[in-house]
Structure formats: C-alpha cells, structure tokens
C-alpha atoms as a printed R data frame, in Angstrom:
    type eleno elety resid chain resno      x       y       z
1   ATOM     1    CA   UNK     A     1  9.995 -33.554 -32.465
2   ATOM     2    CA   UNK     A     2 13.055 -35.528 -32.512
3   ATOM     3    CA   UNK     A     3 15.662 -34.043 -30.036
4   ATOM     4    CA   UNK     A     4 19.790 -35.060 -30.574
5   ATOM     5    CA   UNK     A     5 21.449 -35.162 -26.853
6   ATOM     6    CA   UNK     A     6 24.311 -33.377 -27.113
7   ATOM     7    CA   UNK     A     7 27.226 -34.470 -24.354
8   ATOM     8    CA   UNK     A     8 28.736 -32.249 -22.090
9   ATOM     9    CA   UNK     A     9 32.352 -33.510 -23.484
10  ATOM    10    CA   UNK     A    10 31.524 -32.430 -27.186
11  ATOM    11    CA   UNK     A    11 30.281 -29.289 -25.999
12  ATOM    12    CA   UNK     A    12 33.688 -28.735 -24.704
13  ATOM    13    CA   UNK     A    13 35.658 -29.809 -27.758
14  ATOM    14    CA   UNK     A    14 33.783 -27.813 -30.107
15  ATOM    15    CA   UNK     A    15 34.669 -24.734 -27.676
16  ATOM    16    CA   UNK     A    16 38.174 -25.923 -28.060
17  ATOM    17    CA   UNK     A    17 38.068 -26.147 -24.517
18  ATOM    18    CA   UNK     A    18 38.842 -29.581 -23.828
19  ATOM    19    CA   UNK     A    19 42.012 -30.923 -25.378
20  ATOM    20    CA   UNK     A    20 43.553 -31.814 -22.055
21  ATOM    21    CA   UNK     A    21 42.093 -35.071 -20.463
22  ATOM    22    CA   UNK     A    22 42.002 -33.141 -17.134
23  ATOM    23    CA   UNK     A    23 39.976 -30.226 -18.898
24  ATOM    24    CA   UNK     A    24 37.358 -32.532 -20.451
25  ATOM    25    CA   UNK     A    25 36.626 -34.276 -17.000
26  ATOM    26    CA   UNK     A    26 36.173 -31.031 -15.559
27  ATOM    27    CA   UNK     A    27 33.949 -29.958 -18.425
28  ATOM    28    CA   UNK     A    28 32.262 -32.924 -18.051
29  ATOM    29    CA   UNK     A    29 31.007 -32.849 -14.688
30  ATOM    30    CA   UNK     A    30 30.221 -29.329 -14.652
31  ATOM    31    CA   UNK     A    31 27.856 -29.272 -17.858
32  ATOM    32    CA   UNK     A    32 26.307 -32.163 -16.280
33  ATOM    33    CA   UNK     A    33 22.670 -32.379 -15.603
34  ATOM    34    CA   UNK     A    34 22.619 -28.708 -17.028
35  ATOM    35    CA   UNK     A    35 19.982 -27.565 -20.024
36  ATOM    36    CA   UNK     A    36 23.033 -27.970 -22.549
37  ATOM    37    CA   UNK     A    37 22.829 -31.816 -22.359
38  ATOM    38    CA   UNK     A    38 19.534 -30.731 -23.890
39  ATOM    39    CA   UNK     A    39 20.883 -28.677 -26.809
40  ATOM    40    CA   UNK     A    40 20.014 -30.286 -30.624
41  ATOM    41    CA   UNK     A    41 22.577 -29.230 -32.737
42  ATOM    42    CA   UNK     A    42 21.006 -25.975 -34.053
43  ATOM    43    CA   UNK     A    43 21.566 -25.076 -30.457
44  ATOM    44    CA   UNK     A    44 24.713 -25.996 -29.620
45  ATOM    45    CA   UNK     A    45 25.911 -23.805 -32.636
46  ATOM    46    CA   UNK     A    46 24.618 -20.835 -31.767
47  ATOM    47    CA   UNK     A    47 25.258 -21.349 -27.852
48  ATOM    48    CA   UNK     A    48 29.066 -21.981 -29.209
49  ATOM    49    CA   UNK     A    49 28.716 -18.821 -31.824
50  ATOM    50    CA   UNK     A    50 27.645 -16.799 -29.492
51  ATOM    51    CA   UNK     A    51 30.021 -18.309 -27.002
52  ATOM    52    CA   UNK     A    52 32.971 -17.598 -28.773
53  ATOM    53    CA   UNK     A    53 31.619 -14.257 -29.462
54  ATOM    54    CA   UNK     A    54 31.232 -13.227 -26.104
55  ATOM    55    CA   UNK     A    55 34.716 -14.525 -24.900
56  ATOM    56    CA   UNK     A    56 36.525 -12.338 -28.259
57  ATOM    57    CA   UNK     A    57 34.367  -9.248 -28.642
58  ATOM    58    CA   UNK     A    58 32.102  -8.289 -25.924
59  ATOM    59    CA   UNK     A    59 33.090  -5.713 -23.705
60  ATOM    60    CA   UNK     A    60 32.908  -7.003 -19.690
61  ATOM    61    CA   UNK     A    61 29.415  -7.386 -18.207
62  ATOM    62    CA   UNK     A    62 27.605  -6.930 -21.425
63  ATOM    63    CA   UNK     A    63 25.230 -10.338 -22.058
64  ATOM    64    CA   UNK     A    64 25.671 -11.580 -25.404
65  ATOM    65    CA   UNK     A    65 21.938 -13.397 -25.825
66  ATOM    66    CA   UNK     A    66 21.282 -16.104 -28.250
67  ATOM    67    CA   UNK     A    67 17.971 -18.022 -28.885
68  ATOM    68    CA   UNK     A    68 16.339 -20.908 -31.336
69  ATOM    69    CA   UNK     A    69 13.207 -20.028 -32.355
70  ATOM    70    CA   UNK     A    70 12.222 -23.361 -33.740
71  ATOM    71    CA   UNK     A    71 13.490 -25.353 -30.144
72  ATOM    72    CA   UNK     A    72 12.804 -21.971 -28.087
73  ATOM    73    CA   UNK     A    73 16.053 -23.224 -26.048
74  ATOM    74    CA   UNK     A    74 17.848 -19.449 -25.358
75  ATOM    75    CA   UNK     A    75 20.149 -18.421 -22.849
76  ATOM    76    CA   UNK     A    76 23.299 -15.791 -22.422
77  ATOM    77    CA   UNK     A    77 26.784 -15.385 -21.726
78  ATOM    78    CA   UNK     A    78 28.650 -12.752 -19.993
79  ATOM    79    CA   UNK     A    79 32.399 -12.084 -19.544
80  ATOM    80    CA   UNK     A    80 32.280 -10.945 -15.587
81  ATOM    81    CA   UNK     A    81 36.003  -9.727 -15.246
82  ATOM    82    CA   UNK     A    82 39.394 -10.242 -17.103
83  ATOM    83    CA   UNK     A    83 42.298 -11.558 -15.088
84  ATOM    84    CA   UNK     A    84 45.934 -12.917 -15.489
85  ATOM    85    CA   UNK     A    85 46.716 -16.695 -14.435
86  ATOM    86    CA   UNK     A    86 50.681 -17.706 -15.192
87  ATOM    87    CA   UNK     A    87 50.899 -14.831 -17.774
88  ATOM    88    CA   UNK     A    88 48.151 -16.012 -19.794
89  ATOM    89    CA   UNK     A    89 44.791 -13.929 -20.624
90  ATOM    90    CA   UNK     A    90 41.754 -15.108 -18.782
91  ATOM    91    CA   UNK     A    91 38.419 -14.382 -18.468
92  ATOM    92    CA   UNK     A    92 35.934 -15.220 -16.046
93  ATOM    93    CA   UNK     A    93 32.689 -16.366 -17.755
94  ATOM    94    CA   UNK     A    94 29.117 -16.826 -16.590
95  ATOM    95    CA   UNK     A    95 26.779 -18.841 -18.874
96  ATOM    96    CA   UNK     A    96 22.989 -18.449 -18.343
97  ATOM    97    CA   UNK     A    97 21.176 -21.446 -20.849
98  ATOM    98    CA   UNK     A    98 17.246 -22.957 -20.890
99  ATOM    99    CA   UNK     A    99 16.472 -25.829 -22.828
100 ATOM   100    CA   UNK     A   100 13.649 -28.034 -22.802
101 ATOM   101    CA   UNK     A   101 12.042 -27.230 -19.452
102 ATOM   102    CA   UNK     A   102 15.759 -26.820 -17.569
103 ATOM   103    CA   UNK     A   103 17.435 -23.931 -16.687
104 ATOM   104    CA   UNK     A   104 20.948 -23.417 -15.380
105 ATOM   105    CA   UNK     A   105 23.883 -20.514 -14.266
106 ATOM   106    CA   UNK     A   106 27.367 -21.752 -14.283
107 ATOM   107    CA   UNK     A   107 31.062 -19.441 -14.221
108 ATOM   108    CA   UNK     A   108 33.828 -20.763 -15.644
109 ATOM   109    CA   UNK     A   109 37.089 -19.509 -15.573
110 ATOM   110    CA   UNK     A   110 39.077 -19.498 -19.097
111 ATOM   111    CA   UNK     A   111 42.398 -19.064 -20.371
112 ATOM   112    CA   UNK     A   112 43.661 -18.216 -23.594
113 ATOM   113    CA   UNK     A   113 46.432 -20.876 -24.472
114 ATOM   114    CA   UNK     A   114 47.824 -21.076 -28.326
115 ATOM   115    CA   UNK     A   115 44.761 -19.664 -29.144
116 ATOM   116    CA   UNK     A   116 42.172 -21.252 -27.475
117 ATOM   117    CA   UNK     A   117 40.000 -21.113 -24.561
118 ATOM   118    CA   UNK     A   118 40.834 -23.525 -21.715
119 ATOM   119    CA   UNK     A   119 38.843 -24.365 -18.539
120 ATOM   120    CA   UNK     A   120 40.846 -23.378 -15.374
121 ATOM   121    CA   UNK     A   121 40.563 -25.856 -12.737
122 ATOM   122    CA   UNK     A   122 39.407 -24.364  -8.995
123 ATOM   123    CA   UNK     A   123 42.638 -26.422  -7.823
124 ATOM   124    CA   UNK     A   124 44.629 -24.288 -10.585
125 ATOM   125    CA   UNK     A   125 42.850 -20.820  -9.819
126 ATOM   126    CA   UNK     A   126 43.881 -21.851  -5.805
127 ATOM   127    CA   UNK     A   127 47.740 -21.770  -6.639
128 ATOM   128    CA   UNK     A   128 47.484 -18.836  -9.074
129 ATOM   129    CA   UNK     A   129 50.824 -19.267  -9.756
C-alpha cells in the first residue's frame, strides 16, 4: 500500500485555518509528529468533513466520529465549550485521530473570522482582550 504524507500546514489550509503566517506556524508545530501527518488523502477528507461538521452542527460535547475503512485510520472531534474572544465566536475543540499505528489528543481553540475557523494562539487566549 502506497501511503501520501499529508503536512501538518495543508491540513490547516484546507480547514481554512491557516491564512495568517502566524496561524500556519502554530498549526504546524502542533499537528506535528501527530497520526494526521499520517493521513492519505481519503483521510484527510473525511477528518476535514467531519471536522467542519463538528465545528458548524454538533451540539457541545457530542463526538462527531469518522473512520476509513480501506486505511482503518479513524478518530473524533468534539466541540468542548463555546466562548467569546474580541467579539468573535469561538469554540474550543478537542481532536482525537489514529493513523497507521499513532494515536494522538490535541484542543485547539478556534475563532470564527469572515467565515472561517482560525487557530487562537495560547499568547492570544492569555490577553483575551
């Protein structure tokens, strides 16, 4: 089986999560080293369909799963809580992925600008305003 490694940065983009230069470094070291470097493309599709999902439908706390059946990579994502960060909508996220042996839990804390998901920075959560 032929597996396409999938960077941490284009994981971010196709969010829309990474227009910012500062954004993309941040997504960049956090998705490091993580099962999603692992992701072929069928995965990364429904990771980010189910992403998306998750961040515009599901209710807080409820898991929305996902899974490949042909690479067996799986995981889920869960909005935790919903808070407000310089007037804009944002969600705090926790992403549960395996792929290829690896497993991994990351949160991330998002931000609805012009309609699309940002990363907040820790340094930007500190000031909170």
């Amino acid at each position: 089986m032929i597996r396409i490694v999938i960077p941490a940065l284009a994981i971010a983009a196709a969010l829309g999560l990474a227009s910012p230069p500062a954004a993309a470094q941040a997504w960049i070291g956090l998705l490091k080293n993580t099962p999603a470097e692992r992701f072929d493309e069928d995965d990364l599709r429904l990771f980010l369909e189910h992403a998306r999902k998750a961040l515009n439908e599901a209710p807080d706390n409820q898991p929305v799963s996902w899974e490949n059946p042909k690479t067996r990579a799986r995981g889920d994502i869960t909005v935790l809580r919903r808070f407000e960060w310089k007037s804009l909508p944002c969600k705090e996220l926790q992403v549960r992925n395996e792929a290829a042996g690896r497993k991994g839990t990351n949160t991330f804390n998002l931000c609805s600008v012009e309609g699309k998901w940002r990363l907040l920075s820790a340094s930007q959560l500190k000031s909170k305003k």
